[in-house]
matplotlib code that plots the C-alpha trace (Angstrom):
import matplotlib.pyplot as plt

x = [0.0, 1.4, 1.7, 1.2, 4.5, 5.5, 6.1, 2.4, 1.4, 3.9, 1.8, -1.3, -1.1, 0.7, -2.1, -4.5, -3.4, -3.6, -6.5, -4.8, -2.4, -0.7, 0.2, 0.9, 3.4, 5.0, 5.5, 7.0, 9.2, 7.0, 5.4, 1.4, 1.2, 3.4, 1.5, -1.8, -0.1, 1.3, -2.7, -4.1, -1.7, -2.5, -6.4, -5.8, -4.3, -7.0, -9.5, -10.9, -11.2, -9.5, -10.2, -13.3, -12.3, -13.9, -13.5, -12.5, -10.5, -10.3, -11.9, -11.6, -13.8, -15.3, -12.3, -9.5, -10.4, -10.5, -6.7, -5.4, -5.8, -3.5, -0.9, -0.7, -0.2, 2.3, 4.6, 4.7, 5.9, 8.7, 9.8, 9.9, 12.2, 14.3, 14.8, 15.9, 17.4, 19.8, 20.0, 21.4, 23.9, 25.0, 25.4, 28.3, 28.4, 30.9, 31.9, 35.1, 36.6, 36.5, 39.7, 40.7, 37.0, 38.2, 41.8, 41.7, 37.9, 36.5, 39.4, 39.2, 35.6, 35.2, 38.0, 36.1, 33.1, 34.5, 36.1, 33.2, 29.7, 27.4, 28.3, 26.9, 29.6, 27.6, 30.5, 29.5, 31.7, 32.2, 34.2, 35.9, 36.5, 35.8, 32.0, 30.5, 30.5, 27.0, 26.4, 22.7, 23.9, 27.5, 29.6, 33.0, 34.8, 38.1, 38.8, 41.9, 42.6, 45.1, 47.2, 46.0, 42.9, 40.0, 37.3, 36.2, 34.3, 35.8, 38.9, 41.3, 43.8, 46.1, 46.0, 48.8, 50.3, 49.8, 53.2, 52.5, 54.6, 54.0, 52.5, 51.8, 51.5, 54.6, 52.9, 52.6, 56.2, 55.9, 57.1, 57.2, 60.4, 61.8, 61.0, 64.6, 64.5, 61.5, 61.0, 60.2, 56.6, 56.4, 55.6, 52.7, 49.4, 49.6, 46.1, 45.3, 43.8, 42.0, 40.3, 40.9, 44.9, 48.5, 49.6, 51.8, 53.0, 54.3, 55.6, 57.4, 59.0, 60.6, 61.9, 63.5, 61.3, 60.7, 59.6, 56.6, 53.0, 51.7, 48.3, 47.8, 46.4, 43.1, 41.7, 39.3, 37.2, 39.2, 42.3, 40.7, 39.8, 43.1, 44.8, 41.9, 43.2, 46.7, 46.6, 45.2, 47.7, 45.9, 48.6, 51.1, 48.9, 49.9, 49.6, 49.4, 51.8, 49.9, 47.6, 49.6, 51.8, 49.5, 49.3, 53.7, 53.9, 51.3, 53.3, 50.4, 52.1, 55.4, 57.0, 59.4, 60.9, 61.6, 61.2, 58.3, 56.0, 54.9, 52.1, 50.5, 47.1, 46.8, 44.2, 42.2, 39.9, 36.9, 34.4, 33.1, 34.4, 31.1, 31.5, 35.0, 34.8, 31.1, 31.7, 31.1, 33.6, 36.2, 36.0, 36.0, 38.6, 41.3, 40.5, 41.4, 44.2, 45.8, 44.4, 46.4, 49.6, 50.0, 49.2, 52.3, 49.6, 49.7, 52.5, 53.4, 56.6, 56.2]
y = [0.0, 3.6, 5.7, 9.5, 12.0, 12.1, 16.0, 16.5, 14.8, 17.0, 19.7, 18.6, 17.7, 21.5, 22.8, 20.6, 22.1, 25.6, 25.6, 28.5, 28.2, 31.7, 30.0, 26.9, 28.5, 30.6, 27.7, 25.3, 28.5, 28.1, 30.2, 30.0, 28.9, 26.0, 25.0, 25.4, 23.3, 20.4, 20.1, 20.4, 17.4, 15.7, 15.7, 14.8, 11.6, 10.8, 11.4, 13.4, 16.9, 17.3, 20.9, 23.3, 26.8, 29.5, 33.4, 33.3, 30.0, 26.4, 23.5, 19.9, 17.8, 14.4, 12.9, 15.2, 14.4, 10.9, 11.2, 13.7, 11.0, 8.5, 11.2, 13.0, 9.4, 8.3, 11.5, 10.6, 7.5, 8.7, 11.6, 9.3, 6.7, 9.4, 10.8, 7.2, 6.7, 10.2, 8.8, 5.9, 7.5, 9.7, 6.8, 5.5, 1.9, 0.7, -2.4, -3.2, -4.9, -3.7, -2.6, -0.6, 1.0, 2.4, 3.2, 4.1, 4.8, 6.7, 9.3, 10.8, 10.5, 14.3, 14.9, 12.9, 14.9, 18.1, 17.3, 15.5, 17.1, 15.5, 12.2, 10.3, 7.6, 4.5, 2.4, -0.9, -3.1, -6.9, -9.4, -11.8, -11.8, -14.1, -12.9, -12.6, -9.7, -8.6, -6.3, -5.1, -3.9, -2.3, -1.2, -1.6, -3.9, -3.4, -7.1, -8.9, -11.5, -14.5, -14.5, -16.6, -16.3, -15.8, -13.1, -13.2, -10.2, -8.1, -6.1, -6.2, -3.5, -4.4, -1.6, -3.3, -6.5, -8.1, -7.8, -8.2, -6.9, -8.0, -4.6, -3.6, -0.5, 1.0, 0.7, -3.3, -3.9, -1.1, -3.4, -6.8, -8.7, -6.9, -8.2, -8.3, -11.6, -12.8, -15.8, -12.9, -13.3, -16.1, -13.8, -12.1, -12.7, -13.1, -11.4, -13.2, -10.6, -13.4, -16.6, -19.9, -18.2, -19.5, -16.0, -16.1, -19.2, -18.3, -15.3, -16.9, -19.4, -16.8, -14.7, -17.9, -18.6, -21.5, -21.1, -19.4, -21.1, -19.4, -21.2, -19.1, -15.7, -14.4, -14.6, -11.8, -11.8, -8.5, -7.0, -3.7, -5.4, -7.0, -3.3, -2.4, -4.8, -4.0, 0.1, -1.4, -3.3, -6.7, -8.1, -8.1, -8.2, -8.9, -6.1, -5.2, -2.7, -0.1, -0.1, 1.1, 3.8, 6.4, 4.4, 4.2, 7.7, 8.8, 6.7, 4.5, 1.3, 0.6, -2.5, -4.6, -6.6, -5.3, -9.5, -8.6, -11.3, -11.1, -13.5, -14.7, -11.9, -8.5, -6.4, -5.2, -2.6, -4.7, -3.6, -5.6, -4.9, -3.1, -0.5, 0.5, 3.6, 4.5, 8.4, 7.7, 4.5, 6.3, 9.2, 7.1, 5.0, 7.2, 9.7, 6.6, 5.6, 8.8, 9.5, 5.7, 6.7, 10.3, 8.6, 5.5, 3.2, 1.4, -0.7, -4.0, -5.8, -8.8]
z = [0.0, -1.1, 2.2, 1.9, 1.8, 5.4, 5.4, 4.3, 7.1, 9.7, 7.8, 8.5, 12.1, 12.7, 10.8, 12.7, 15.5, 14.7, 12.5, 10.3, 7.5, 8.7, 12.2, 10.5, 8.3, 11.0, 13.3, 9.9, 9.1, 5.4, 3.4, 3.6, 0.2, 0.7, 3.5, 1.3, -1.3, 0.7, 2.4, -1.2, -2.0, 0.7, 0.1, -3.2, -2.1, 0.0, -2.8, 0.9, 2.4, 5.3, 6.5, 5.8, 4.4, 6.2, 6.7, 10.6, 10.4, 9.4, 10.8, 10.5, 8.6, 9.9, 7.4, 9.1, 12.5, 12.1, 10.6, 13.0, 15.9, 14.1, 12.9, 16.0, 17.6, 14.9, 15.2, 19.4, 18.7, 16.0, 18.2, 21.6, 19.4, 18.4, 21.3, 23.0, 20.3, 20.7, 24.5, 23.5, 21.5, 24.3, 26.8, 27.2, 29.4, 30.6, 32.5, 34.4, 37.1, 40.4, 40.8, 37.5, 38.1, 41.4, 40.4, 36.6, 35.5, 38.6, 39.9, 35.9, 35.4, 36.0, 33.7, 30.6, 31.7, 31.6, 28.2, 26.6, 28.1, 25.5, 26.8, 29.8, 31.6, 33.2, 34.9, 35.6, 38.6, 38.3, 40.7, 38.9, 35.0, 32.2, 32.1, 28.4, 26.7, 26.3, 23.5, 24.5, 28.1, 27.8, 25.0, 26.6, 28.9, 31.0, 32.4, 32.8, 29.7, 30.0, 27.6, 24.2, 25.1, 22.2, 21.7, 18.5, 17.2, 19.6, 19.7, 22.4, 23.2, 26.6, 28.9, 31.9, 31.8, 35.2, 37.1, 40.8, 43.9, 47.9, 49.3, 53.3, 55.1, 56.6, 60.3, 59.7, 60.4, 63.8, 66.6, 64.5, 62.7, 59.9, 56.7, 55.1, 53.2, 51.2, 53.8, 56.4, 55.2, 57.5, 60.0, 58.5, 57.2, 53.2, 52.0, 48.3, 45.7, 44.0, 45.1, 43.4, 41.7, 43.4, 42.9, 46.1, 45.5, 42.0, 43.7, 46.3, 44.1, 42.2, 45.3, 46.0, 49.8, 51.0, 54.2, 54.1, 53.4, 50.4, 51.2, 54.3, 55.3, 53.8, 50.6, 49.0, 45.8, 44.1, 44.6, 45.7, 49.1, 49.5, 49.2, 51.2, 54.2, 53.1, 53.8, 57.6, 58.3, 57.8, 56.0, 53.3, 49.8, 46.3, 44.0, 40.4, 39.9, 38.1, 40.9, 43.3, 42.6, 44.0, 47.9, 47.5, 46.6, 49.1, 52.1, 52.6, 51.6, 51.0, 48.7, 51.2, 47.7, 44.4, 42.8, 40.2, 39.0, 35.2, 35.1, 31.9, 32.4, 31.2, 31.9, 27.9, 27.1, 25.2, 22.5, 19.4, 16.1, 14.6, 16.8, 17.0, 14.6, 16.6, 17.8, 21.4, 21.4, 20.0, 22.1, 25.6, 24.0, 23.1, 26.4, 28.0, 26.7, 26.8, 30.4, 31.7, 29.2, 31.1, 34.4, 33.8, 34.1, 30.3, 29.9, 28.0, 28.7, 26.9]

ax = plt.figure().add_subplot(projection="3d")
ax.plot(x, y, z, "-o")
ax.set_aspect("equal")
plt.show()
């Protein structure tokens, strides 16, 4: 079925409203005529007239008012799914891991808004990682990734590799042994960043200790609460290191050993392939990037 010209009908329902071509025409920035002619048009392709000429005014014929009910309904509709639709556009939703949401994504949140007012930030939190990627809620991801793991459709970009130092506030060691030699750690509660991961084992194979149980201490769901515990002296905590360098450099925690272990995770930025060259992707992406490359925190050593 042929529908009718779609500015005709913006016409009519403006004209409709106003019951005078003059106002009509002042309020579509037209001239009258070109409002007469798009109505004349109109009733000639419903074979119908729509409005009744008279000298003080116009008024709707039983025709007109029976289309001005679906056209003022059918305009609703187009303007509320644009305007969602513009919404949408403006959101930006973004999902990441505890941790590099409270150390990377939220201190320079007011930056990206400041820079970029037209856009709207939604940060979504997770504990753990490996959860699907799912188009219809976010648009990007920062998680950690092992390495050789696949994504497909989606591209990846490594923001840190995982390289993870013991951690404790300076007050921990007040009044306690000394920790001089990695098998110090014996004497302190190890906190574990990551349920289910040997992480302190791995580490404390490498520092060369073998007398501490890497097993032992207490084990969180995120590294956030092991620094958490770690900056009140609750233990000695493994770190990533470009998590930290704000706590060192502020004095509240300090990194007993310099032995660095590069595990096989990195932590990504996320987003499917479709939309990499979308406006609002591009623009969190590269404020990103640029924000963690000025800040020391983006680095790859493999």
């Amino acid at each position: 079925m042929k529908l009718p010209p779609l500015n005709a009908l913006r016409v009519f329902l403006v004209v409709a409203e106003e019951l005078s071509f003059t106002r009509a025409a002042r309020r579509l920035f037209l001239t009258q005529g070109a409002v007469s002619r798009q109505i004349l048009g109109l009733e000639a392709f419903y074979g119908a007239t729509l409005f009744v000429r008279q000298a003080r005014g116009l008024s709707l014929t039983v025709e007109g008012q029976a289309l001005l009910g679906p056209v003022r309904d059918a305009f609703t509709l187009i303007r509320e799914a644009s305007d969602a639709l513009r919404v949408r556009q403006g959101d930006i939703r973004v999902r990441a891991a505890a941790t590099p949401a409270m150390r990377w994504v939220l201190p320079n949140l007011p930056d990206f808004q400041t820079r970029f007012p037209d856009y709207t930030v939604h940060l979504e939190t997770l504990l753990g990682d490996g959860m699907p990627f799912d188009r219809s809620r976010i648009d990007l991801a920062i998680q950690g990734v092992r390495e050789g793991e696949q994504h497909p459709g989606m591209v990846l970009e490594t923001i840190s590799q995982e390289l993870l130092v013991p951690v404790c506030a300076p007050g921990l060691l007040i009044g306690r042994p000394p920790l001089r030699e990695p098998d110090d750690l014996r004497h302190y509660p190890l906190l574990h960043p990551w349920r289910g991961q040997d992480s302190w084992a791995q580490w404390l194979s490498l520092a060369g200790a073998t007398r501490v149980k890497s097993e032992s201490g207490l084990t969180f769901d995120a590294l956030e609460f092991a620094l958490y515990a770690a900056t009140r002296g609750m233990g000695v905590a493994l770190a990533q290191l470009s998590m930290i360098e704000e706590d060192v450099r502020l004095g509240r925690l300090m990194v007993p050993f310099p032995v660095i272990l590069e595990t096989e995770w990195s932590y990504c930025l996320m987003y499917p392939e479709e939309s990499a060259n979308l406006p609002k992707i591009r623009t969190f992406r590269d404020w990103l990037m640029e924000t963690l490359a000025l800040s020391g925190v983006t680095r790859v050593t493999r």
